[in-house]
DRENMI-549162 format. One line per field, with one value per residue (C-alpha): residue number from 1; residue in three letters; x, y, z. Coordinates in nm, 3 decimals. Each point is the difference from the previous one (the first is absolute). Layout:
// residues N
num = (NUM;...)
residuo = (Ala;...)
xx = (X;...)
yy = (Y;...)
zz = (Z;...)
END
This chain:
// residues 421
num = (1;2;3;4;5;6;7;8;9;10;11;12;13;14;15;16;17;18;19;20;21;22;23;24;25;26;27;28;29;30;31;32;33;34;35;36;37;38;39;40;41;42;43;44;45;46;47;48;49;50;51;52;53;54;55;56;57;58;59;60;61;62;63;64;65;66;67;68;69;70;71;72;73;74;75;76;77;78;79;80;81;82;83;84;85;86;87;88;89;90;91;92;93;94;95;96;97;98;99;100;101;102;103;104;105;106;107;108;109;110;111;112;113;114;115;116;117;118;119;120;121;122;123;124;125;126;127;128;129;130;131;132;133;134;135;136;137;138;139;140;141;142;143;144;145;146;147;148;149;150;151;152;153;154;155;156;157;158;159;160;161;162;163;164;165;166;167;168;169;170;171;172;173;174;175;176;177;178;179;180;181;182;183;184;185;186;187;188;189;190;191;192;193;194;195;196;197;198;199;200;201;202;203;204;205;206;207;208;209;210;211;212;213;214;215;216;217;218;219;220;221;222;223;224;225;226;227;228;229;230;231;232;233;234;235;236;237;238;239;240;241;242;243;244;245;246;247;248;249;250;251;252;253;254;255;256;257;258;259;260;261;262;263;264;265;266;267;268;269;270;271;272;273;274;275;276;277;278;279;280;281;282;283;284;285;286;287;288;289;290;291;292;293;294;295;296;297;298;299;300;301;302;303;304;305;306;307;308;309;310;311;312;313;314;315;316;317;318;319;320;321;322;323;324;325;326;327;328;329;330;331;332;333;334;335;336;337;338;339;340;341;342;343;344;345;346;347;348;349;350;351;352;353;354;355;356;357;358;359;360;361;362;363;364;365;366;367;368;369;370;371;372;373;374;375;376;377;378;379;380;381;382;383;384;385;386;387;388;389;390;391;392;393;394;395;396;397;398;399;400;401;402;403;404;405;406;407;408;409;410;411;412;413;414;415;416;417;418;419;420;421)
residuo = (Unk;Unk;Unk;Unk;Unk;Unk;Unk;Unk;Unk;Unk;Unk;Unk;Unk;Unk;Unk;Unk;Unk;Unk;Unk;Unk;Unk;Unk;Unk;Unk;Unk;Unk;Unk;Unk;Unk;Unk;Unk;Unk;Unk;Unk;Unk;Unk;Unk;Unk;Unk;Unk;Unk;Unk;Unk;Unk;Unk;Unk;Unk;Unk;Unk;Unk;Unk;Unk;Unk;Unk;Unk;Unk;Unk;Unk;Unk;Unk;Unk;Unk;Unk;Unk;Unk;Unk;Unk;Unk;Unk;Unk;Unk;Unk;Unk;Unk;Unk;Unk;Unk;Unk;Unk;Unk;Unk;Unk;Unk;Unk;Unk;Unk;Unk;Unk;Unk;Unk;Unk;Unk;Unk;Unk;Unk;Unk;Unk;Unk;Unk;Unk;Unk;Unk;Unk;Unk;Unk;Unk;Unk;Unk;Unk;Unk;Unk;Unk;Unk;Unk;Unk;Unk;Unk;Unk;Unk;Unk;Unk;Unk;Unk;Unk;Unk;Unk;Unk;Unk;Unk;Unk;Unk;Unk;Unk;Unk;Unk;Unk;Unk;Unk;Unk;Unk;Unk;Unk;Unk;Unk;Unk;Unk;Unk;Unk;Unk;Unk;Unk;Unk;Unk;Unk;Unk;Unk;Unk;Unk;Unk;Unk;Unk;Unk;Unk;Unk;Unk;Unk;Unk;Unk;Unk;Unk;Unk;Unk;Unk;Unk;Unk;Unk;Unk;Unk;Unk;Unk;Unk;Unk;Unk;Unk;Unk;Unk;Unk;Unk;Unk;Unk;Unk;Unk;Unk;Unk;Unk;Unk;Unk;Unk;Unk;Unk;Unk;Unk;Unk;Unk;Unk;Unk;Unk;Unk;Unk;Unk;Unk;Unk;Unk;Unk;Unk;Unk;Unk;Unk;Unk;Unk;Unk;Unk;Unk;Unk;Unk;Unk;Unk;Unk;Unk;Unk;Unk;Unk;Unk;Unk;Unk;Unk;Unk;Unk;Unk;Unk;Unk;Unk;Unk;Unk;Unk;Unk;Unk;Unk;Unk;Unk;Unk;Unk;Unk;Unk;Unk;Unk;Unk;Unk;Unk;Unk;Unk;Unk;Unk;Unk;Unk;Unk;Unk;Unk;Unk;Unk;Unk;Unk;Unk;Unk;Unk;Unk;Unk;Unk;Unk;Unk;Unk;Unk;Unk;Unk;Unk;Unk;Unk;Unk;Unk;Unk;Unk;Unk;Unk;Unk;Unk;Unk;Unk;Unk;Unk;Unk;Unk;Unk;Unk;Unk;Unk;Unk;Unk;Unk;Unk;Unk;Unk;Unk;Unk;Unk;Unk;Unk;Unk;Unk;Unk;Unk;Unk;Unk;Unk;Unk;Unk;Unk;Unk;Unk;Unk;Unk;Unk;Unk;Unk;Unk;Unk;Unk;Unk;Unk;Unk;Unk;Unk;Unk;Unk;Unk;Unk;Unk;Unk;Unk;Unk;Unk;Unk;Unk;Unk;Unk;Unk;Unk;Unk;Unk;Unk;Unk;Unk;Unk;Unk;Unk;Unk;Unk;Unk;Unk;Unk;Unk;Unk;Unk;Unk;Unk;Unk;Unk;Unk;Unk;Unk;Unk;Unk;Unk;Unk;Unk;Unk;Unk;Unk;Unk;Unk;Unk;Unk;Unk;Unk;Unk;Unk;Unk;Unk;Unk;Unk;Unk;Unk;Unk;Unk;Unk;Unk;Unk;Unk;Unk;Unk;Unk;Unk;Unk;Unk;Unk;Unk;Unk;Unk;Unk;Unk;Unk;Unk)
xx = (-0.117;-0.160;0.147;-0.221;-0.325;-0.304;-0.412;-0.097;-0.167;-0.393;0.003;0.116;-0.371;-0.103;0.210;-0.080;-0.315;0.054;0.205;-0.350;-0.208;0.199;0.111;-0.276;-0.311;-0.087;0.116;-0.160;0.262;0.286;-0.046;-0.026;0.298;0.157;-0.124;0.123;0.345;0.005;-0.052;0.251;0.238;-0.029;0.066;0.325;0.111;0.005;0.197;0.293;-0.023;0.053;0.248;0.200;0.242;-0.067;-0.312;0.232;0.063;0.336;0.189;0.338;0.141;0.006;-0.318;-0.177;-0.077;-0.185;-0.197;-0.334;-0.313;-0.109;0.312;0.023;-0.355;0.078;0.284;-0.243;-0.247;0.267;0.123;0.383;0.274;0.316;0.248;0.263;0.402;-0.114;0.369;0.296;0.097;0.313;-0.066;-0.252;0.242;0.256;-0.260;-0.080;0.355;0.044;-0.323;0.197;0.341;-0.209;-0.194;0.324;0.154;-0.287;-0.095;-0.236;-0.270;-0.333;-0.151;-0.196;0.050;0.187;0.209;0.033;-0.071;-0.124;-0.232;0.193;-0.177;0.239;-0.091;0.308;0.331;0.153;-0.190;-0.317;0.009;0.120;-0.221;-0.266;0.158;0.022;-0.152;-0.155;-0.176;-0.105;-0.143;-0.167;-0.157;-0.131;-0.185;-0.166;-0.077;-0.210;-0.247;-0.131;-0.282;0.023;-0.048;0.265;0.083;0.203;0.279;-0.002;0.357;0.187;0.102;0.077;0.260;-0.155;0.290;-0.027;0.197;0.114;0.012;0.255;-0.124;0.166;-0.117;-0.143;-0.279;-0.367;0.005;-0.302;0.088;-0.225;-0.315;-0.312;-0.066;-0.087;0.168;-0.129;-0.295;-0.155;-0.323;0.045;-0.125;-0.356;0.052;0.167;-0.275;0.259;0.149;-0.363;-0.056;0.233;-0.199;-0.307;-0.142;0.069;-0.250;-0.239;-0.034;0.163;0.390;0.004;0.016;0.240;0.378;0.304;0.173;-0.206;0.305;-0.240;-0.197;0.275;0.213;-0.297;-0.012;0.214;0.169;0.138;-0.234;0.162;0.363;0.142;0.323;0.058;-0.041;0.206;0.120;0.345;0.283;0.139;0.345;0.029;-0.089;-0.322;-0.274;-0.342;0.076;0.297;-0.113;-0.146;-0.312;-0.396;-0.267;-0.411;0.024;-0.339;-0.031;-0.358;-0.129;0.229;-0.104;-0.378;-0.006;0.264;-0.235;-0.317;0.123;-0.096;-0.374;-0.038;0.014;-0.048;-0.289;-0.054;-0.102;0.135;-0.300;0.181;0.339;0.255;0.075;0.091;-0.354;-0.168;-0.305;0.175;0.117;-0.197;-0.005;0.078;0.071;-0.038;0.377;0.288;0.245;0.210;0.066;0.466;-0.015;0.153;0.009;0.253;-0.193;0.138;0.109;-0.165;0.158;-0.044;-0.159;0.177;-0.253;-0.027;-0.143;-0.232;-0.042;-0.061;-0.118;-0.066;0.316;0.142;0.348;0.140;-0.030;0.002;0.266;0.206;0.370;0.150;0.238;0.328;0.198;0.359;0.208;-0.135;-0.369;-0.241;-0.333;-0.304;-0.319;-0.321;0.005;-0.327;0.141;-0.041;0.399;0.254;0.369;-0.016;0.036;0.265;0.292;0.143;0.224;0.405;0.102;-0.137;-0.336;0.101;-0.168;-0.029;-0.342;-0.053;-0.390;-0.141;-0.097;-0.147;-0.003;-0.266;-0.046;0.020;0.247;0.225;-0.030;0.135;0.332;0.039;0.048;0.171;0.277;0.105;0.012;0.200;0.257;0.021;0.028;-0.351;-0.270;-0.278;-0.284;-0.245;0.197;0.102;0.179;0.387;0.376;-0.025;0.290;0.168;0.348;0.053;0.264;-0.066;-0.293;-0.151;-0.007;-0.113;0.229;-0.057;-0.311;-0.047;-0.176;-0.124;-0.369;0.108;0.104;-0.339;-0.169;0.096;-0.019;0.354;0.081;-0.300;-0.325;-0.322;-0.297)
yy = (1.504;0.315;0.236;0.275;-0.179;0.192;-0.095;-0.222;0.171;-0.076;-0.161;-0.319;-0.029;-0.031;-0.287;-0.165;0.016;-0.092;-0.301;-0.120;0.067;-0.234;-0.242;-0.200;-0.073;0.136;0.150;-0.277;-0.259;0.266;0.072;-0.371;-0.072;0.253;-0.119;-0.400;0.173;0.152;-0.315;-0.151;0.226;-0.054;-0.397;0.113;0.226;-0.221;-0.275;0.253;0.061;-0.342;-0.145;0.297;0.036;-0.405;0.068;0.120;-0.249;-0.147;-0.269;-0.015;0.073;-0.390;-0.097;0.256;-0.239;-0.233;0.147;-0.118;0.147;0.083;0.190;0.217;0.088;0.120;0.211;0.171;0.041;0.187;0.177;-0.048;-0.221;-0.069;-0.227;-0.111;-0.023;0.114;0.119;-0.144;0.165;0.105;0.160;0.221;0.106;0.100;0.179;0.204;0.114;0.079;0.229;0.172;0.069;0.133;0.240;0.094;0.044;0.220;0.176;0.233;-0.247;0.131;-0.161;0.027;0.112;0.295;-0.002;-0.388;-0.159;-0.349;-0.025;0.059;0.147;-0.199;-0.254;-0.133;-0.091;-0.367;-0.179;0.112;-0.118;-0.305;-0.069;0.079;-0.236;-0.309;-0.249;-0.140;0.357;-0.014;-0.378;0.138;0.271;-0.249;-0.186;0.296;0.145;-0.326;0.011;0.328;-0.076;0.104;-0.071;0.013;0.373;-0.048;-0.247;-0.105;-0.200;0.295;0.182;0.326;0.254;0.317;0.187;0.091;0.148;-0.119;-0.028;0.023;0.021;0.039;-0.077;0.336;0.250;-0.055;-0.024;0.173;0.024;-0.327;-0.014;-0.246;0.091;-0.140;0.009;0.034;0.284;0.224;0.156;-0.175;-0.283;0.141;0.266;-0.159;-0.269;-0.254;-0.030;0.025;-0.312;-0.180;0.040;-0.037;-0.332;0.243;0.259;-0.244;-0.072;-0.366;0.054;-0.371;-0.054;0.300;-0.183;0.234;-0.222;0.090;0.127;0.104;0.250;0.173;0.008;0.239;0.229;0.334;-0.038;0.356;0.222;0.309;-0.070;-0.068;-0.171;-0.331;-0.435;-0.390;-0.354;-0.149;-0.186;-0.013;0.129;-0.062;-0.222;0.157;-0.095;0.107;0.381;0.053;0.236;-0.259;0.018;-0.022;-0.111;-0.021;-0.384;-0.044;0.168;-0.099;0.150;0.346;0.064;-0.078;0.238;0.283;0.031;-0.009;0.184;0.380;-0.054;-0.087;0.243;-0.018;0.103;0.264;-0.056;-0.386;-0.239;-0.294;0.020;-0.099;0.239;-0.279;-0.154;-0.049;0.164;0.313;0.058;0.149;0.014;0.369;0.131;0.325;0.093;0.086;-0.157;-0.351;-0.090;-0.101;0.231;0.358;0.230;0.325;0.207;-0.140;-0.399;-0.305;-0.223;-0.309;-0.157;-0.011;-0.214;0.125;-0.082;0.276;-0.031;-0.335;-0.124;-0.342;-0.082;0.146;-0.022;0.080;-0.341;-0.205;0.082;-0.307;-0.040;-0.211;-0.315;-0.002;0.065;-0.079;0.154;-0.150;-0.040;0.167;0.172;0.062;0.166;0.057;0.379;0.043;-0.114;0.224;-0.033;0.267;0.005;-0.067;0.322;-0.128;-0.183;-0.159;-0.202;0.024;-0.023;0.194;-0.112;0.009;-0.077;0.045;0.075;-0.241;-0.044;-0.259;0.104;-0.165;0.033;0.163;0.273;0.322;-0.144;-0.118;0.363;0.157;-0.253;0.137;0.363;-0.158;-0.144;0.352;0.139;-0.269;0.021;0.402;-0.089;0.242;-0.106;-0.239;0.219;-0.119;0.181;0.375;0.152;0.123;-0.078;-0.307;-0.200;0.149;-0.056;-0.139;-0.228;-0.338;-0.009;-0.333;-0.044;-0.321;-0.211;0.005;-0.238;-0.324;-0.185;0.018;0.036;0.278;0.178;-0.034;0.079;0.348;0.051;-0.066;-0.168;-0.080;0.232;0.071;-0.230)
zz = (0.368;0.029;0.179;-0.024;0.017;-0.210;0.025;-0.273;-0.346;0.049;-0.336;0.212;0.106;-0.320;-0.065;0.289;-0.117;-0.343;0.124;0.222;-0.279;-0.247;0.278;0.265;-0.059;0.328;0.264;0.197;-0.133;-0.003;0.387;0.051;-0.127;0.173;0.353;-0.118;-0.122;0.354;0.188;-0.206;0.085;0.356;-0.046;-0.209;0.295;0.260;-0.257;-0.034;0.350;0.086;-0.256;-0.006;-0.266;-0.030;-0.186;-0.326;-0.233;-0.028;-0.301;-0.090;-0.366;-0.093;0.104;-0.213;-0.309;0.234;0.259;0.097;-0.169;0.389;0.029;-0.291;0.132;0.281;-0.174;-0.233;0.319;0.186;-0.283;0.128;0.041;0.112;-0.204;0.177;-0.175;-0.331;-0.012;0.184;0.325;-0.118;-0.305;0.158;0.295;-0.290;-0.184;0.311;0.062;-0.350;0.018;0.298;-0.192;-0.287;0.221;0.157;-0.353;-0.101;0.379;-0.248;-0.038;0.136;0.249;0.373;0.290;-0.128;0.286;-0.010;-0.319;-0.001;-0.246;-0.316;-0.342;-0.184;-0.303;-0.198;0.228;-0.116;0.301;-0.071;-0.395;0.129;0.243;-0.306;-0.199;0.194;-0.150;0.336;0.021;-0.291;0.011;0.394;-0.231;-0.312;0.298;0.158;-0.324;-0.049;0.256;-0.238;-0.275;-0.343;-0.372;-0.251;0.032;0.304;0.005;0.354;-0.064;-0.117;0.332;-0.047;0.221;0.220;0.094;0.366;0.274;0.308;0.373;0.314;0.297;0.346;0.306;0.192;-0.013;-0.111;-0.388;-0.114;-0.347;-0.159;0.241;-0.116;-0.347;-0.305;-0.372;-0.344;-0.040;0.252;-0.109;-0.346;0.193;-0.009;-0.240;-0.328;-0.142;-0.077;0.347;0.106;-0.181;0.188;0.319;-0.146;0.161;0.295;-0.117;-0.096;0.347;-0.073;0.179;0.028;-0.368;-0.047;-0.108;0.026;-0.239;-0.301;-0.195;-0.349;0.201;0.104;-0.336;-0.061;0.304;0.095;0.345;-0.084;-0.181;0.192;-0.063;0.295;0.006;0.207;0.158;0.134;0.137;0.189;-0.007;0.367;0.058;0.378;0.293;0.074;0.281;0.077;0.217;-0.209;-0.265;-0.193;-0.232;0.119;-0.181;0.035;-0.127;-0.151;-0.382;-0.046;0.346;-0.035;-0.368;0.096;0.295;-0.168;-0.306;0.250;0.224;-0.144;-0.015;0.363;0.251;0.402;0.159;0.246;0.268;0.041;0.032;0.126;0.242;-0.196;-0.298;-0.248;0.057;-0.311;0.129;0.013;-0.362;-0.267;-0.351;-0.101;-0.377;0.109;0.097;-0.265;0.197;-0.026;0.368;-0.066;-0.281;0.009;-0.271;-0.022;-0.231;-0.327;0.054;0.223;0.292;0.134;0.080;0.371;0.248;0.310;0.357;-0.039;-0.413;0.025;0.321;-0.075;-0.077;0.296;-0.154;0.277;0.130;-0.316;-0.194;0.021;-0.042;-0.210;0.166;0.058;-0.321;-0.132;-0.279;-0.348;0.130;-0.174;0.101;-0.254;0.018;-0.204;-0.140;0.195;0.323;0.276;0.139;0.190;0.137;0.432;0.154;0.260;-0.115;0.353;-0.134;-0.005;-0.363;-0.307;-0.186;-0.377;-0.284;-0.375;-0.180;-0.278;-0.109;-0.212;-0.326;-0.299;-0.353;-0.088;-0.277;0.253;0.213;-0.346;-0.095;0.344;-0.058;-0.366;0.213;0.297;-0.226;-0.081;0.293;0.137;-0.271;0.112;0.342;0.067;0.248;-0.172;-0.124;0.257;0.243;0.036;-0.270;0.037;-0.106;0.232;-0.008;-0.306;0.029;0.342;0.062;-0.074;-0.162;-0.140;-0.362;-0.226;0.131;0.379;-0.079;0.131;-0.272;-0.405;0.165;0.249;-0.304;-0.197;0.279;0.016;-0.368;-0.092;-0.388;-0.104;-0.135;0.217;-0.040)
END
């Protein structure tokens, strides 16, 4: 995030513009679907509100293969899941204490809070490559990877390996470190014409018909046009409840993308004309401001975007950030890359919240070319390239190597024996 905030460049009006020009055929329809996306909203509100963490979707590992059509609806509604003993208890208690010896081992491994690190920059100790590897990981990712729609240039049954980092978190102080926020593209989301494209319905003035799981339109699109480094998923470590440092999400995809995207041509009026500030009546259509309400900009790269009560009213995140259920060691949590999701800011519980970051990623011809770099880093021990360049884990004590995987397909998931497609 930007830590220095600066004022927009002006030249963000003109895109704004240049985005209404090409997208509705009048403002007409685009403000009416803005006051039926805002109505629509406050329905989905008061559902979290009353379900609670209930309201996100939960199936265990075996039942995957043969779950309702109504059900794997409501998945790809929410845009998140839980699966329940993708891995056996045991192995992912032994692959948590192993993650402790290595940091032990290797006490030079970045991480945050300086003064009391437990979130660890760390990408290649033996539990996390097997964890990786599993093959039940790897069969939980081949199922989420096929709610996506694509033609032959993605294979959706080749999973692929992110390398990510990890988390242990104890019990104490507000964590402030992962509020509401979004991955995958800041301004690029308006600003690069591919990623544009994948919210287009939305800019037409049609969010209903807009389908986050449109997988061509975004093997076209730059998340990243700015270079910043970054993104994730998890495999549960711990015994973790709602209030114990778990993880938050907005748990409608459709609604969040419709209103993100929406959100920067709107602006409130002043003064109110009806009482309540998220009244329809009281928001205007304005293209005549550089800014993108959740995005900040440093003078050189793009954040966010990072939803806010005052941002984005009409979420009121706030309140409707739900927590996921109850967790156990070898459940698994997945969400949509456009999900609006954050880490609780209290953790009340007794015990630590610990989990590893391992997104679901498919084969496609970007994603097949990241592994082909990957691979080498991992064989030097140095941090993946998505992430921030240094020596890493170069020579720390027990390092993985090609043996510590689980499986044949863990192996050829991260690139390992075989040439890229």
């Amino acid at each position: 995030m930007a830590t220095n905030p600066k004022e927009f460049p002006e030249r963000f009006i003109d895109l704004k513009r240049q985005i209404v020009d090409s997208g509705p055929k009048g403002q007409g329809d685009f403000i009416a679907a803005w006051n039926e996306l805002l109505r629509e909203l406050a329905i989905a509100r008061k559902n979290f509100k009353d379900k609670g963490s209930e309201y996100i979707p939960q199936v265990e590992f075996e039942e995957l293969n043969s779950l309702t059509p109504e059900k794997t609806e409501e998945i790809k509604k929410c845009g998140c899941v839980v699966v329940k003993n993708v891995v056996d208890d045991e192995d992912a208690i032994k692959w948590k204490e192993a993650v402790k010896d290595y940091i032990s081992a290797n006490p030079s491994i970045p991480g945050f809070p300086e003064e009391n690190k437990q979130f660890f920059h760390m990408y290649w100790s033996k539990s996390q490559v097997k964890a990786r590897s599993h093959p039940n990981v790897l069969a939980t990712q081949n199922w989420l990877n096929s709610f996506y729609r694509a033609d032959d240039s993605a294979s959706l049954k080749t999973p692929l390996v992110y390398a990510d980092r990890l988390r242990i978190r104890q019990p104490g102080p507000t964590w402030e470190h992962h509020p509401p926020h979004v991955d995958g593209g800041a301004i690029e989301r308006w600003e690069d014409p591919g990623l544009r494209n994948v919210f287009d319905e939305i800019l037409k003035g049609n969010w209903k018909a807009h389908d986050p799981y449109d997988l061509e339109k975004r093997l076209k699109a730059n998340s990243n046009i700015y270079g910043r480094p970054g993104q994730a998923r998890w495999l549960a470590l711990s015994d973790t409840r709602p209030n114990e440092g778990t993880i938050q999400f907005f748990p409608d995809v459709k609604l969040s993308n419709a209103y993100l995207i929406m959100r920067p041509f709107f602006r409130l009026v002043s003064p109110l004309v009806a009482e309540d500030p998220l009244d329809e009546k009281n928001w205007e259509f304005d293209v005549s401001y550089p800014d993108f309400p959740g995005i900040t900009y440093d003078g050189e790269f793009f954040f966010g975007p990072r939803p806010t009560d005052a941002t984005h009213p009409h979420l009121k995140v706030s309140e409707s950030m739900i927590s996921v259920p109850h967790v156990k060691p070898g459940d698994m949590v997945f969400w949509h890359c456009d999900l609006i999701h954050a880490v609780e800011f209290d953790h009340k519980g007794m015990n630590d919240s610990s989990v590893m970051y391992i997104p679901a990623a498919p084969g496609t011809p970007k994603n097949w070319s990241y592994i082909e770099r990957q691979k080498e880093h991992f064989l030097r021990g140095a941090p993946p390239p998505d992430f921030p360049q240094n020596d890493g884990e170069i020579g720390f004590k027990d390092l993985a190597n090609e043996g510590d995987f689980l499986s044949e397909l863990g192996k050829r998931a991260m690139g390992l024996g075989i040439v890229s497609a």
